[in-house]
C-alpha positions as CSV (number, residue, x, y, z in Angstrom):
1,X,47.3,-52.5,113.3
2,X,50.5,-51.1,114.6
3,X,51.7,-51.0,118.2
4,X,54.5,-48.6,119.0
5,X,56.6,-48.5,122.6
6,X,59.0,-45.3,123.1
7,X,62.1,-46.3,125.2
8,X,65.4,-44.3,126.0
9,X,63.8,-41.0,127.7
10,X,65.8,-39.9,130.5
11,X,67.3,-36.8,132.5
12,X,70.2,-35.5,130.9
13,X,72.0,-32.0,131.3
14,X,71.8,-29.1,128.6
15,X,74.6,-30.0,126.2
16,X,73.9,-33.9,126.4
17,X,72.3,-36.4,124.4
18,X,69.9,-38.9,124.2
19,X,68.4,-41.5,121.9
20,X,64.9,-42.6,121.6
21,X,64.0,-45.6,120.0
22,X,60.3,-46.7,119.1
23,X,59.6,-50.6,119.0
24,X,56.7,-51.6,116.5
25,X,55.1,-54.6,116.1
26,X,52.4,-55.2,113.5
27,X,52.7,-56.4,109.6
28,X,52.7,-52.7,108.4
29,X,55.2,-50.7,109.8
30,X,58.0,-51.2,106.8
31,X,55.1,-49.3,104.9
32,X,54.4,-46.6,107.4
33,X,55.7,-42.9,107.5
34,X,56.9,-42.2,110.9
35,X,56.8,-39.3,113.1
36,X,58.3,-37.9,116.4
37,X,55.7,-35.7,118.4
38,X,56.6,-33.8,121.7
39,X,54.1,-32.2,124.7
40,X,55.9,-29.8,127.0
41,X,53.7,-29.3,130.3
42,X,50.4,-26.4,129.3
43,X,51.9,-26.6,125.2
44,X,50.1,-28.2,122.4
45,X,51.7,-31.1,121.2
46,X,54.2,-30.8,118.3
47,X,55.9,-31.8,115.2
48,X,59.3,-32.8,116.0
49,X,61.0,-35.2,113.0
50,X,59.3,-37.4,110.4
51,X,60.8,-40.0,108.2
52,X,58.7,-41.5,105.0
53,X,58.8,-45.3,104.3
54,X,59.6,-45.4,100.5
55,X,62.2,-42.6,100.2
56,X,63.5,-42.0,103.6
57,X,63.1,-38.8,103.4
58,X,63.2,-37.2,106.3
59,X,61.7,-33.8,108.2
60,X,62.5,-31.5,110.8
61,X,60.8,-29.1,113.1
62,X,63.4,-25.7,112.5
63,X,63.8,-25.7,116.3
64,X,65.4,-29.5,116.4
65,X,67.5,-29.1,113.0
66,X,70.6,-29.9,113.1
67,X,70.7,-31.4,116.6
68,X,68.4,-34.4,116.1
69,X,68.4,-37.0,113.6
70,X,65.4,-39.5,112.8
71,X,66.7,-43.0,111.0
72,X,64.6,-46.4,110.7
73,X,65.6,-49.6,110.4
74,X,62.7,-52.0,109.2
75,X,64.3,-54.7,109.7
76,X,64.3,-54.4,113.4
77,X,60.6,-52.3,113.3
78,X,62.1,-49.6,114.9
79,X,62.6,-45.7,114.5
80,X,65.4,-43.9,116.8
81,X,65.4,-40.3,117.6
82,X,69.1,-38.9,118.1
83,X,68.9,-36.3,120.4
84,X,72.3,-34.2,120.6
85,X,72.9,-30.6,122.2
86,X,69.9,-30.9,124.2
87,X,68.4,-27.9,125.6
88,X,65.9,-27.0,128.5
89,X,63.7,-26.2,126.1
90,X,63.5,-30.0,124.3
91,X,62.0,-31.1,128.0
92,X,58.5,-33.0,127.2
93,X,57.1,-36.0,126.8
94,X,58.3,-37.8,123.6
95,X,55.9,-39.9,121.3
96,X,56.2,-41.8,118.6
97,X,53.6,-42.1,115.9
98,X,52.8,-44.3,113.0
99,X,51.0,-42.9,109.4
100,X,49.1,-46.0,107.5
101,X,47.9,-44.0,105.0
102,X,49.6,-42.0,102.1
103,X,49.8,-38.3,102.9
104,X,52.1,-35.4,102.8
105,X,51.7,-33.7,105.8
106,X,54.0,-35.5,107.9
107,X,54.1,-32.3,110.5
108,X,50.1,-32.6,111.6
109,X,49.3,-35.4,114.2
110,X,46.0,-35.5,112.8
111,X,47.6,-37.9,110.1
112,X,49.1,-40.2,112.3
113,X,46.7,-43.8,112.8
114,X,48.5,-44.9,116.0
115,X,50.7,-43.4,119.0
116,X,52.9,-45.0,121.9
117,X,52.4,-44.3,125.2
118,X,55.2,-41.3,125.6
119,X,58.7,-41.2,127.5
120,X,60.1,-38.6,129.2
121,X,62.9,-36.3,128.3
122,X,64.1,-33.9,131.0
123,X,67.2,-31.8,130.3
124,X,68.2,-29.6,133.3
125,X,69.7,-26.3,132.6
């Protein structure tokens, strides 16, 4: 079992940034791909960023790259989400999600086991 808690949502103005952090408690994390979903108001939700556990590799949606960087540091359980040049268009509900299982698709929240509860980001224009 894995428990996750977003944290660090906010309003921020276009330009700005903002970092999210997701707080996981559970044996398994350390051994857990982890992923960065958003949900805009009437959207579906979607892939943002995705780091693996073993490699650290790490995966962005084309309309975040460059601007937002995923790290982990398993020491502390806990993934961030640097958010930087924020645009109206990043405004949704964050969440952060937790893969027990081997897989590749890191993009489809149908892989994911467990989910926080979401936080906030609103950037005004």
């Amino acid at each position: 079992q894995v428990q996750l808690v977003e944290s660090g949502g906010g309003l921020v103005q276009a330009g700005g940034s903002l970092r999210l952090s997701c707080a996981a408690s559970g044996r398994t994390f350390s051994s857990c791909d982890m992923g960065w979903f958003r949900q805009a108001p009437g959207k579906e939700r979607e892939f943002v960023s995705a780091i693996t556990w073993i490699v650290l590799n790490t995966y962005y949606a084309d309309s975040v790259k460059g601007r937002f960087t995923i790290s982990r540091d398993n020491a502390k359980k806990t993934v961030y989400l640097q958010m930087n040049n924020l645009k109206s268009e990043d405004t949704a509900v964050y969440y952060c999600a937790a893969a027990a299982d081997p897989g590749a698709a890191v993009a489809d929240p149908g892989r994911y086991n467990y989910w926080g509860q979401g936080t906030q980001v609103t950037v005004s224009s």
